[in-house]
C-alpha positions as CSV (number, residue, x, y, z in Angstrom):
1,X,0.0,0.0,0.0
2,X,1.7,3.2,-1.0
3,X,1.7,5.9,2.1
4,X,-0.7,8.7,1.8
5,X,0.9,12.4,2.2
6,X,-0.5,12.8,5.2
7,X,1.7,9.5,7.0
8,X,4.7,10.8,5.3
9,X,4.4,14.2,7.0
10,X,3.5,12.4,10.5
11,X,6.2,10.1,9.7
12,X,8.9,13.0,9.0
13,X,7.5,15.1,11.9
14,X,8.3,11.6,14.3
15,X,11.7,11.5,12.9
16,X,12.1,15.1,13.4
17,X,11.2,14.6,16.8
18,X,13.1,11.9,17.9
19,X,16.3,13.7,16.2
20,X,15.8,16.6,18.3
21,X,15.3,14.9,21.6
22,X,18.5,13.1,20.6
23,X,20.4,16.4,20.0
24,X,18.8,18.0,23.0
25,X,20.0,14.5,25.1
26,X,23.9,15.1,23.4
27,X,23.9,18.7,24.2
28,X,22.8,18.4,27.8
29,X,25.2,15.4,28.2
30,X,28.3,17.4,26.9
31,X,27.1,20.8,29.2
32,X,26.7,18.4,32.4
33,X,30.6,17.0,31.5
34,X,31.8,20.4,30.8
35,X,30.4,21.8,34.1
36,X,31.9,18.6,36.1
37,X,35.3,19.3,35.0
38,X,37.2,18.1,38.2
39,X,39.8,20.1,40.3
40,X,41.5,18.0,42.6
41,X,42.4,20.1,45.9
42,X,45.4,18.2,47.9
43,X,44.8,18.1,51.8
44,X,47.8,16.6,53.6
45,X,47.7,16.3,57.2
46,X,48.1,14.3,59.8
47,X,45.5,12.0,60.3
48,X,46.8,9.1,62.6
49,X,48.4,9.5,65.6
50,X,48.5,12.6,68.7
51,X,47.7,15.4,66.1
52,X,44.9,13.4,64.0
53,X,42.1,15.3,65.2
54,X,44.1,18.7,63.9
55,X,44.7,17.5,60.7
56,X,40.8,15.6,60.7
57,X,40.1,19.4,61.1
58,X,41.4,21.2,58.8
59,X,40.9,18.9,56.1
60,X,36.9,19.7,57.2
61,X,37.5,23.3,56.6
62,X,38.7,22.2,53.5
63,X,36.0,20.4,52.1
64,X,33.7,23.3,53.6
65,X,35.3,25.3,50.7
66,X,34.7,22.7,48.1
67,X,31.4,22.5,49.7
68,X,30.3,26.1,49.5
69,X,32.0,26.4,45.4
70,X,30.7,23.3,44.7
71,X,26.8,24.5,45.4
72,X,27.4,27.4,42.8
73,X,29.0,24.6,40.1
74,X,32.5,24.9,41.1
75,X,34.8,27.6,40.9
76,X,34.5,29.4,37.9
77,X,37.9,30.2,35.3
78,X,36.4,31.2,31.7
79,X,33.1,29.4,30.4
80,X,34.4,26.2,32.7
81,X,33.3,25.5,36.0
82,X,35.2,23.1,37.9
83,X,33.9,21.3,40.7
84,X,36.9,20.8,43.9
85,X,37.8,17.3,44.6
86,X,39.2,17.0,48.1
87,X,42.1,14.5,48.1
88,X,43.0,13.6,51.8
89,X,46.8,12.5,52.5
90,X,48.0,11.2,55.7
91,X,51.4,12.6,56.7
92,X,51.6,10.6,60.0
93,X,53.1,14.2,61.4
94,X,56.3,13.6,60.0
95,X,58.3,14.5,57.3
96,X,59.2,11.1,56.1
97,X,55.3,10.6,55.6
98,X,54.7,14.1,54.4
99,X,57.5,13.5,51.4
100,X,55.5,10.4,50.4
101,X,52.1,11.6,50.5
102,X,53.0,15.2,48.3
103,X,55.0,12.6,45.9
104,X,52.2,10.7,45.6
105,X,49.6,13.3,45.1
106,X,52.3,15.8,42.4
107,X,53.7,12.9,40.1
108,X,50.7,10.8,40.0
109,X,47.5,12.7,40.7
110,X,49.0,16.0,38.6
111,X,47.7,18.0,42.1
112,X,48.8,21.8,41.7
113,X,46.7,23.0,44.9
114,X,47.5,22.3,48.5
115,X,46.0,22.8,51.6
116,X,47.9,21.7,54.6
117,X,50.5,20.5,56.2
118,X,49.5,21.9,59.7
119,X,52.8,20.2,61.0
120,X,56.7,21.6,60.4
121,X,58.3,18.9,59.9
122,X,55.8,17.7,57.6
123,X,56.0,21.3,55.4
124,X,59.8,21.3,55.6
125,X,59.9,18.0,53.3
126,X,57.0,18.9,50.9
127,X,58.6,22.3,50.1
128,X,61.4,20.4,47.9
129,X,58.3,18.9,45.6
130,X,56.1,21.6,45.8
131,X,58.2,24.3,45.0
132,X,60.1,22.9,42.3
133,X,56.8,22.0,41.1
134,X,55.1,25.1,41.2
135,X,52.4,24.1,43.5
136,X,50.2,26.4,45.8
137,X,51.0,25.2,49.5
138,X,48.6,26.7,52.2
139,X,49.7,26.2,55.7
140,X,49.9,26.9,59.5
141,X,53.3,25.4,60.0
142,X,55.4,26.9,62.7
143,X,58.3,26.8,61.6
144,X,60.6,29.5,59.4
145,X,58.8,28.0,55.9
146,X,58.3,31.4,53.6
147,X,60.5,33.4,52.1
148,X,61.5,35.0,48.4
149,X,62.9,31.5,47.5
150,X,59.8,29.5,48.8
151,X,57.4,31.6,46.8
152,X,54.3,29.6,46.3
153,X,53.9,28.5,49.7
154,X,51.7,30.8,52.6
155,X,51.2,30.7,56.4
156,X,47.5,30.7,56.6
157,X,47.7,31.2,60.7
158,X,49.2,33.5,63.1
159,X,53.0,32.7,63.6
160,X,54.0,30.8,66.5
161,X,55.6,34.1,67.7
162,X,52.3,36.5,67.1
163,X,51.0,33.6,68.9
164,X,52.9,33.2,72.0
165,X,53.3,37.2,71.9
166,X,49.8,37.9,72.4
167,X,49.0,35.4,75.0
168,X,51.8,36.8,77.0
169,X,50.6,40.2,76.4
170,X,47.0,39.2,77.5
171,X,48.8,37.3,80.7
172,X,50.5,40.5,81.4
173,X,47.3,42.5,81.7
174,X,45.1,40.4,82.9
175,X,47.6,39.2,85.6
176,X,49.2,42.5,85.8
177,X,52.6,42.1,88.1
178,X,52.5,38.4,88.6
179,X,55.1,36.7,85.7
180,X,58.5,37.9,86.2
181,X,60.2,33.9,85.4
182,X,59.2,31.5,82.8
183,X,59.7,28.7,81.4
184,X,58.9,26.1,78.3
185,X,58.1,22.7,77.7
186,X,58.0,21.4,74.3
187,X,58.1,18.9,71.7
188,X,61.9,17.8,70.5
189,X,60.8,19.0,66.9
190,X,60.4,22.2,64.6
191,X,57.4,23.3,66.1
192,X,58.6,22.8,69.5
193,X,61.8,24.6,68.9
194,X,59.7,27.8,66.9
195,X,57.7,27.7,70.0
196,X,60.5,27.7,72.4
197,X,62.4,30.2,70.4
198,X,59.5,32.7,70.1
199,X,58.9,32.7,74.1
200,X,62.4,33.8,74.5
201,X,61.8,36.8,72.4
202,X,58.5,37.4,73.4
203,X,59.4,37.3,77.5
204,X,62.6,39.5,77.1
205,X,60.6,41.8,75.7
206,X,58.6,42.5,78.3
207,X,61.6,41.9,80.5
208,X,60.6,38.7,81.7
209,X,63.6,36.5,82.4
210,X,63.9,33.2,81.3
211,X,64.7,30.3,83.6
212,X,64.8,26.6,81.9
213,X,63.8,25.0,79.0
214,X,62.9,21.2,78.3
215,X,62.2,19.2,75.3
216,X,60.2,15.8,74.8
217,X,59.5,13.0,72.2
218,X,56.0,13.2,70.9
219,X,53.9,10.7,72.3
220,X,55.7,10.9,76.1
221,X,52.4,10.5,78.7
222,X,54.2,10.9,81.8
223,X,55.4,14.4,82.4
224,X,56.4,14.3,86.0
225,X,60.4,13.8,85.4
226,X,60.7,16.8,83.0
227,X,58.5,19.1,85.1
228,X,61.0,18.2,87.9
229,X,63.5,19.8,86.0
230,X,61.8,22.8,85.7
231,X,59.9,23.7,89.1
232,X,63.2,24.3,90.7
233,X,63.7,27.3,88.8
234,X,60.5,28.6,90.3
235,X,58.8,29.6,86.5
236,X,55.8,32.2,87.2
237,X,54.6,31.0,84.0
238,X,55.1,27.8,81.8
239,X,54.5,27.9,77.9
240,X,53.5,24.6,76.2
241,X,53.1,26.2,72.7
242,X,55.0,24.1,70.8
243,X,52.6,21.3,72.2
244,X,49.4,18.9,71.1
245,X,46.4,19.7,73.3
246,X,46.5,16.4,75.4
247,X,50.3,16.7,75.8
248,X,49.5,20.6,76.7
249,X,46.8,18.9,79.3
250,X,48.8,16.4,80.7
251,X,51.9,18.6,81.6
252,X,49.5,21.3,83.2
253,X,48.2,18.2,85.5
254,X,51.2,16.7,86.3
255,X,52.6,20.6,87.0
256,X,49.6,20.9,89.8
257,X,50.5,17.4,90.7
258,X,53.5,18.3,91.9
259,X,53.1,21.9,93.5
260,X,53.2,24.4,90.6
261,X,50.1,26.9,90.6
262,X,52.0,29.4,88.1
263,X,50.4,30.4,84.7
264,X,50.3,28.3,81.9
265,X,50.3,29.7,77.9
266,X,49.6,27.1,74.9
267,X,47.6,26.3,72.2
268,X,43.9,26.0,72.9
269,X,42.4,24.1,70.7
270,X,40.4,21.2,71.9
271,X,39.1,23.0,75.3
272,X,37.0,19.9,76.2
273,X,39.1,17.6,75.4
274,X,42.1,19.5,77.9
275,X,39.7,19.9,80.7
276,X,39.1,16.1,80.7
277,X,43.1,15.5,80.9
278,X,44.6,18.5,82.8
279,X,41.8,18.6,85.5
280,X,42.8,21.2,88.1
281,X,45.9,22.2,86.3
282,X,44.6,23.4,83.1
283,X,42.4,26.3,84.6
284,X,43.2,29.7,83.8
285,X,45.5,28.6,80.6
286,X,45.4,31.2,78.2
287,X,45.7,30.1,74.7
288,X,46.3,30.9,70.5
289,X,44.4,28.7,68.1
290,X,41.1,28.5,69.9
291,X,37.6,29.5,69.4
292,X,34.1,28.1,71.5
293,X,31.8,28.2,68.7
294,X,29.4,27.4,71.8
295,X,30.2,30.8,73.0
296,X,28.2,34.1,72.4
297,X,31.2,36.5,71.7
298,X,32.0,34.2,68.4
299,X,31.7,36.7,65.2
300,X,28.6,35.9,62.9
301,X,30.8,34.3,59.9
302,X,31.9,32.1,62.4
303,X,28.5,31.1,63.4
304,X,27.2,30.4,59.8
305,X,30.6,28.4,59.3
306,X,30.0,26.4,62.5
307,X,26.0,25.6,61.4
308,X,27.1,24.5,58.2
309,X,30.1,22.1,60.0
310,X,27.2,21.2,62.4
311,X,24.8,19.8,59.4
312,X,27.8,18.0,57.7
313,X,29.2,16.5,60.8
314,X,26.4,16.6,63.9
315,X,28.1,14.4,66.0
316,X,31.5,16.2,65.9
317,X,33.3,19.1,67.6
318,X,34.5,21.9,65.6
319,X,38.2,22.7,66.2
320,X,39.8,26.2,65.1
321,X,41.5,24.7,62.5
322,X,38.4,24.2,60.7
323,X,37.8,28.2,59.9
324,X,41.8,28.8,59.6
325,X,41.6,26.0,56.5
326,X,38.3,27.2,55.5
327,X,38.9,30.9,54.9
328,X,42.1,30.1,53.4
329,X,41.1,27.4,51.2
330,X,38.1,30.0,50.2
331,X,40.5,32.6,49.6
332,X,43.1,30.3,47.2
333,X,39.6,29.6,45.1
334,X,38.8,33.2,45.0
335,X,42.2,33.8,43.3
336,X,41.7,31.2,41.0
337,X,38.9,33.2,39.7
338,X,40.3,36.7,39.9
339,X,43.1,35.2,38.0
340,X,40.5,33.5,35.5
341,X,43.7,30.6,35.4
342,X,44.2,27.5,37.0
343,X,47.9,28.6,36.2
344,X,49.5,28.5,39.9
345,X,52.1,31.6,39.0
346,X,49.3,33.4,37.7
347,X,47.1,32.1,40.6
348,X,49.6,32.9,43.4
349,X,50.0,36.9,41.9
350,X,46.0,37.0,42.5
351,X,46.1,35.7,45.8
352,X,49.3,37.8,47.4
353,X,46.9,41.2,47.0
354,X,43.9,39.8,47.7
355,X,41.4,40.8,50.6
356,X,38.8,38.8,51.7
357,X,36.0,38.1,53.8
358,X,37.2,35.7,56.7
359,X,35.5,33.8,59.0
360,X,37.2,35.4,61.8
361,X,35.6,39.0,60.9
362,X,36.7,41.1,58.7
363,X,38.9,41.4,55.7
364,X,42.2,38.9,55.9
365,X,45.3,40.0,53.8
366,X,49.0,38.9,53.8
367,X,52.0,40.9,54.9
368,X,55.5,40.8,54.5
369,X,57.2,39.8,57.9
370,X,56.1,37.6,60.3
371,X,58.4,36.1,63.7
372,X,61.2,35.1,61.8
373,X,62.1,38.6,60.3
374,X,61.2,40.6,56.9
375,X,60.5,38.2,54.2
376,X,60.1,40.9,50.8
377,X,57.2,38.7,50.0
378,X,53.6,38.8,51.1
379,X,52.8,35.5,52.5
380,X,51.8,35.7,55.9
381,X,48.1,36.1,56.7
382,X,47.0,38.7,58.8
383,X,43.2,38.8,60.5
384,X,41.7,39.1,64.1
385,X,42.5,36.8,66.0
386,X,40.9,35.6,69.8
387,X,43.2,34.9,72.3
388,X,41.2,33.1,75.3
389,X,41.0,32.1,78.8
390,X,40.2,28.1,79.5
391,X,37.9,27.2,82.7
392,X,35.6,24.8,83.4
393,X,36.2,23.3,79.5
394,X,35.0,26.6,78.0
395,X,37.1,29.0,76.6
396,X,36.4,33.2,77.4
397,X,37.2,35.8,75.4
398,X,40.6,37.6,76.9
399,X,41.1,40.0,74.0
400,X,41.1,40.0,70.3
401,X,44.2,40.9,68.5
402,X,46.2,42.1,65.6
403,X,48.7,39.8,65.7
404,X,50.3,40.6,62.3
405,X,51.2,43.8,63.7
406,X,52.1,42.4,67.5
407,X,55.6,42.1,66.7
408,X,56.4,45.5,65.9
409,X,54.0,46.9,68.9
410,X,56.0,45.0,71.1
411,X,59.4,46.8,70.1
412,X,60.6,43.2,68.9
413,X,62.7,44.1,65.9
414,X,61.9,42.7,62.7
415,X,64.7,41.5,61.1
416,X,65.8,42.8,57.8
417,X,63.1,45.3,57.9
């Protein structure tokens, strides 16, 4: 039977039909892969071992980031959006691990962006690879890791000095007359040395003298024969800066163990966590690196930051390195896309004069100094920062400070400046 006009034009208008959806079904396939181009976002830390729940936490305030881009399509360079891919790494907080894991992630995963290592030792051995590599290195190490010949990595926290110079400045009024002698304990590493280093400075500048200070392997859970060493020399105040939070706790127990009711300075970060193991002994430490996002002096970026960790992870405690990893993290991606390049030279030009929204309020920046002298470069952050008083668990606002101009307030010379 031959076809009638009519079943040829429904028969060409099927076809037509069915052409179209399929064109419509290949366009929309191609836009969904070209808006799910992938950016892989290295996150080394330490995740096993005394420091795992710092690393745990600022590999959180990394995917936070990714998070927040992500919900917009990615980060945006040109007609492409790339979506972040966070690629965890444990360093074992040492620089044997470290130099494995930034191997790993550079000459097999092609990773450009890093954020982390939170530890020194660990920074110390990725610089080599991602420097000569020309990879973006965001990181809170302690130790003396920027400079013109390191020139893609940044400090994304206060210096260990800013650090241990503001909680001594905040001892100093809030205990007005009562540290004249102190002391350190710390870790027989880079971060303990930094840490140990930076309260010499700090104390003589206030003309504190310094009486002893002891070193220990990480890992060491009884304190008692170091601290014997030092309570002879009758400290008014003990630093543990160079410390992890339960080796911080434990020393401030063992301490009141054995007699000492002097001030204690340190790194704050998991409050709870140091009330539980310093008991009587941790009361009254005043600490860098710590924020109650339970408390209602918290800024309101922080807030929203904290709901959104709360809705991701309800069953976990939110640690300051979350929001130091997050507003760094969010400020590398912002570069990306003021640079329009995922070219890390062109990326790293954005970033050094870029000011951004940080979760700590107002606008963070990088300067060109920071505890270990003048550095010609701009790559250490600078934002407000809390420094707080821990008791009963909780920590209470002291004071919040500028510590990226601390140093110079404090008469300590900057070097080659």
């Amino acid at each position: 039977m031959k076809p009638t006009k009519i079943g040829m034009d429904v028969y060409r208008l099927i076809t037509g039909f069915v052409i179209f959806i399929g064109l419509l079904v290949l366009v929309h396939s191609g836009t969904v892969t070209a808006a799910e181009k992938i950016l892989k976002w290295g996150a080394i830390e330490p995740l096993s071992g005394s420091a795992a729940l710092w690393g745990q936490a600022m590999n959180q305030g990394v995917k936070l980031a990714a998070d927040e881009f992500n919900a917009k399509g990615g980060v945006k360079v040109g007609n492409t959006r790339y979506k972040i891919e966070v690629v965890e790494e444990d360093d074992k907080y040492s620089g044997t691990g470290a130099a494995s894991a930034v191997s790993k992630l550079v000459y097999q995963e092609g990773i450009k962006f890093f954020t982390g290592s939170l530890a020194s030792a660990a920074v110390l051995a990725m610089q080599p690879v991602t420097e000569k590599s020309n990879c973006l290195l965001l990181t809170n190490a302690f130790a003396d890791v920027l400079g013109k010949e390191k020139p893609y990595t940044f400090r994304i926290a206060p210096d260990v000095l800013q650090g241990v110079a503001g909680c001594f400045i905040a001892v100093n009024q809030k205990y007005s007359g009562q540290v004249k002698r102190i002391a350190t304990i710390e870790a027989n590493d880079a971060t303990g040395w930094a840490a140990a280093k930076a309260a010499k400075v700090a104390a003589k500048a206030l003309g504190w003298e310094f009486v002893s200070e002891e070193y220990y392997e990480r890992g060491l859970t009884d304190f008692h024969p170091l601290v014997g060493k030092v309570l002879p020399k009758k400290p008014d105040l003990i630093d543990t800066s160079g410390c992890s939070s339960i080796e911080s706790a434990l020393i401030a127990s063992h301490s009141y163990e054995m007699g000492y009711r002097g001030r204690l300075t340190g790194m704050v970060i998991m409050p709870e966590t140091m009330a539980q193991k310093g008991g009587a002994g941790i009361e009254g430490m005043i600490g860098f690196f710590g924020v109650d996002y339970d408390m209602p002096w918290i800024t309101s970026a922080q807030k929203e930051l904290y709901s959104k960790f709360r809705s991701k992870w309800p069953d976990k405690k939110m640690l300051y390195q979350v929001e130091l990893a997050n507003g760094a993290t969010k400020g590398a991606l912002l570069a990306i896309e003021k640079a329009q390049s995922l070219d890390v030279p062109a990326v790293v030009h954005a970033l050094e004069d870029l000011r951004w929204d940080h979760p700590a309020g107002g606008k963070a920046e990088w300067i060109d100094f920071d505890g270990y002298g003048y550095k010609g470069i701009k790559r250490q952050i600078g934002f407000p920062h809390p420094i707080t008083e821990l008791r009963g668990g909780k920590l209470f606002l002291v004071m919040m400070a500028d510590l990226a101009n601390i140093i110079p307030k404090m008469g300590i010379k900057i070097e080659g400046k």
